[in-house]
N, C-alpha and C positions, 0 to 999 in steps of 0.2 A: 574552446573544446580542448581537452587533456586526455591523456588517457592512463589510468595510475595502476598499475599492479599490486595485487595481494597473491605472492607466490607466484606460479604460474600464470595466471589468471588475470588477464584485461579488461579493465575497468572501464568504460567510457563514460565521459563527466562534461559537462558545461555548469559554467560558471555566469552570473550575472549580480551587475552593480559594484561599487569600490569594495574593494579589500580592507578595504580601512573600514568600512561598518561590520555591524556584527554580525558574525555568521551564521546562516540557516541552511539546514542539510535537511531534503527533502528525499524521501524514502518513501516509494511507491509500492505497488501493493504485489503479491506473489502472481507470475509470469506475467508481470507491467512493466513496462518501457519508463525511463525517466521522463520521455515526454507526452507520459501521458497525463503529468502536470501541466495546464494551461500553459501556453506563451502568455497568456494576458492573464492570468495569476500570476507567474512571476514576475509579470512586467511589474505589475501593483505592488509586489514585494520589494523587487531592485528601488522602481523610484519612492519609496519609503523608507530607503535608508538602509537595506540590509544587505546583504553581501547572499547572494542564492547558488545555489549549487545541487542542482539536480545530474542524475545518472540512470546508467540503464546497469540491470544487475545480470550478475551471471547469467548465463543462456538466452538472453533477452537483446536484442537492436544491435548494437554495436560491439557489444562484450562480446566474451570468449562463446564459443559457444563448442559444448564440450562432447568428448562420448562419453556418457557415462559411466557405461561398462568398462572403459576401462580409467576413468578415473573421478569412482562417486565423491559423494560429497553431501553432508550435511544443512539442515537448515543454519545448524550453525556455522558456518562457512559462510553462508548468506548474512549472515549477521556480521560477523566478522568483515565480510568485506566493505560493510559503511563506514566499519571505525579505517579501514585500512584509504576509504578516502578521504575522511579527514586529516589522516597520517602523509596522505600525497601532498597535501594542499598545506599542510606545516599548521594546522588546527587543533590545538589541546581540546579544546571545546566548545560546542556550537549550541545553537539549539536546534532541537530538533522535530521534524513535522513528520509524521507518518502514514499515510493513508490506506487503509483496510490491511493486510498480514505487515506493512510496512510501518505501518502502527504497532502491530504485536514486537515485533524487529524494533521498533523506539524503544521500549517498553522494555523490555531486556536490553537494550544496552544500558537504560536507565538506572535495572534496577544492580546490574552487575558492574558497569563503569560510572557510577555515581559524578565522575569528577570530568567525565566527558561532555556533562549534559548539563547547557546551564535553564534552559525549558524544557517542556515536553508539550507536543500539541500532538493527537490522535484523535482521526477523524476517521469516522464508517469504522471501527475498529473492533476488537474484541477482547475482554481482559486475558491478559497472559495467565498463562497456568489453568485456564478452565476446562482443556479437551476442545477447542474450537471447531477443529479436524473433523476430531467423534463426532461432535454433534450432526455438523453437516452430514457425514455418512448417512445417522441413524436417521433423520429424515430424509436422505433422497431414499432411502433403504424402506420408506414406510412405517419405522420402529414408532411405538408411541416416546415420548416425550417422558421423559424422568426429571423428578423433582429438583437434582444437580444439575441437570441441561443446561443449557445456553437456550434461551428463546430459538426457536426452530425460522431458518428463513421462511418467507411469505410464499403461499403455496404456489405462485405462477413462476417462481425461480425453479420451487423444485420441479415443477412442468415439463418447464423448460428443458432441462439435463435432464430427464427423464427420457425425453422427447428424441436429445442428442445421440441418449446411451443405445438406442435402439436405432434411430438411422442418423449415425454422423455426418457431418460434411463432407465431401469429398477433398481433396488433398492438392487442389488447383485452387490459384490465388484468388477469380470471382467468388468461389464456395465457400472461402475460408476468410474472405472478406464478409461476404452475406451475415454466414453463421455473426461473425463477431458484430455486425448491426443490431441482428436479433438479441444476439445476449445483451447487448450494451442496453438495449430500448428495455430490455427487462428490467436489466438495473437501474435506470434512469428514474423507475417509480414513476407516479399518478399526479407527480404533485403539479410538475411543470411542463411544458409543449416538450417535445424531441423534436433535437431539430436533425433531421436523417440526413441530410446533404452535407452539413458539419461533419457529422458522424463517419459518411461515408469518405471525406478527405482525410480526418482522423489516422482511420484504420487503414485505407491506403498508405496513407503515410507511414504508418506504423508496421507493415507487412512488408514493404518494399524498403526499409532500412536494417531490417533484419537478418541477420548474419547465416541464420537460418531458422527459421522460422520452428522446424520441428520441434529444435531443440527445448523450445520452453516448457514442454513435459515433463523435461528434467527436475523442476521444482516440487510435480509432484511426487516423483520419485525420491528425491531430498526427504520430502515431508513422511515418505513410507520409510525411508531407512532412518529414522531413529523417530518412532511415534509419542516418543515418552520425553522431548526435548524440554517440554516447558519447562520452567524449577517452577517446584511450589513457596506459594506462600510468599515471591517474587515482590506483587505490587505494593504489598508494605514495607518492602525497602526501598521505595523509589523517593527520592529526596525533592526532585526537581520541582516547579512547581510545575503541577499538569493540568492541560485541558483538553476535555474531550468532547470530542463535536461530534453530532451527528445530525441526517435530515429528519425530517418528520415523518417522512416517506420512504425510508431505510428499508430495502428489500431483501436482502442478505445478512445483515445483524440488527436487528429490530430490537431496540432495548438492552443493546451489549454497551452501547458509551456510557450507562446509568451505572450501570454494576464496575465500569473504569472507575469511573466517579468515585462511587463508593467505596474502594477499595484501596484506592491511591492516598494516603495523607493530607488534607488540604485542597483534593484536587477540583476543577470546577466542572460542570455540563455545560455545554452550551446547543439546544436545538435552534436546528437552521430551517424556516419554513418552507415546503415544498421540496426541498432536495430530497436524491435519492441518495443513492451508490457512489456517481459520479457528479462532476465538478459543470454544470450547466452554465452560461455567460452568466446567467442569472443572481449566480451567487456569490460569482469573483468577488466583487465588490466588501461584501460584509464579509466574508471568509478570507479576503487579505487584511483588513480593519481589524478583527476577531486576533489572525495573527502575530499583526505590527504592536496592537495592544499588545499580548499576552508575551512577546519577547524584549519588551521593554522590561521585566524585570529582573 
């Protein structure tokens, strides 16, 4: 464990497997904990030879966790702070794994720091520059679907926060454990069993390391103070070679790693069968393999 600064700002990091192998920087998704990368995904990764370094991002577990009022802060800020861990760790360039908005955050470092980036892998993700944000609004919002959209999540997500927006959780750590079961099992998709007893030591885990738990709202307030972040036209300057994974059972971006695909130089798809949202035991296996491969070159 390290802990690296980007300005004010505490970074909390773990590192796993020799230094001397290549390095992967694993970028979790907006108000996600670094560990909410598998321990047994990155086991798979360490002993396959590659140097892991997962983190918790601003407002999230370990890091800083900020007022925001009195000192906001951009998605880019959020971005910035993965190169600033590669910068702790004395890393020109890594490659890089991104998972759902930590995929968008790959994805722009990609297409802005070209020399940082010697892969790119995004998974559950969404292509940069497309309105991601909007879209989700316009559907929990009811809006129909326009022809530039993004595929609109699967209707039992927008349910769900529908469901929220009208009786939340209450603000005690049973409630706020519950809720995050329910949304996870939403996320989890149809494809494979949920294993809820997992789940529930997960988010234990993950509520009771947290520095303060409120704070991770802060991300969505990031994402309100500057809504017009993406650059256009981004993913065709992205050099690296990429791949982007998704499950087949994708409940939150149904059909957005097709249009990554598409739109990246070269880049490849790869569907995961059964997966959702989230990283079930089920799929460590081919999704560390999928990796190890694609950072080989």
């Amino acid at each position: 464990m390290r802990i690296i600064t980007n300005g004010p700002v505490e970074l909390w990091t773990e590192e796993f497997g020799d230094p001397a192998h290549p390095p992967v920087l694993l970028i979790a998704g907006s108000m996600a904990q670094g560990v909410t990368w598998p321990d047994a995904l990155v086991g798979r990764l360490a002993a396959a030879g590659r140097r892991v370094i997962r983190y918790d991002h601003r407002d999230t577990g370990r890091s800083s966790a900020l007022d925001f009022a009195a000192t906001p802060y951009t998605w880019a800020d959020v971005k910035d702070d993965a190169l600033a861990v590669l910068d702790g760790y004395g890393i020109d360039s890594a490659h890089i794994v991104g998972h759902s908005a930590g995929g968008i955050l790959g994805q722009w470092i990609a297409a802005e720091h070209p020399e940082r980036v010697r892969t790119l892998t995004v998974i559950a993700s969404s292509p940069l520059g497309r309105g991601e944000g909007e879209t989700f609004t316009r559907a929990l919002m009811g809006e129909p679907r326009r022809p530039h959209d993004l595929p609109y999540p699967r209707p039992e997500l927008i349910e769900f926060f529908g469901k929220a927006a009208v009786n939340p959780p209450a603000p005690d750590r049973a409630s706020l454990i519950d809720f995050q079961i329910g949304l996870a099992r939403v996320l989890h998709g149809t494809g494979l069993p949920f294993d809820e007893d997992g789940q529930r030591r997960q988010e234990e885990r993950i509520f009771d390391r947290d520095r303060d738990p409120a704070t991770v709202a802060n991300h969505q307030r990031a994402f309100a103070a500057d809504p017009g972040f993406e650059p256009a036209d981004a993913l065709g300057r992205i050099t690296a070679p990429t791949l982007a994974i998704e499950g087949t059972c994708e409940p939150a971006k149904p059909g957005h790693s097709a249009l990554i695909a598409e739109a990246v130089p070269g880049a490849e798809l790869l569907m995961v069968e059964g997966m959702g949202h989230g990283f079930p035991a089920e799929v460590h296996a081919g999704l560390a393999d999928a990796i190890v491969s694609w950072t080989k070159r």
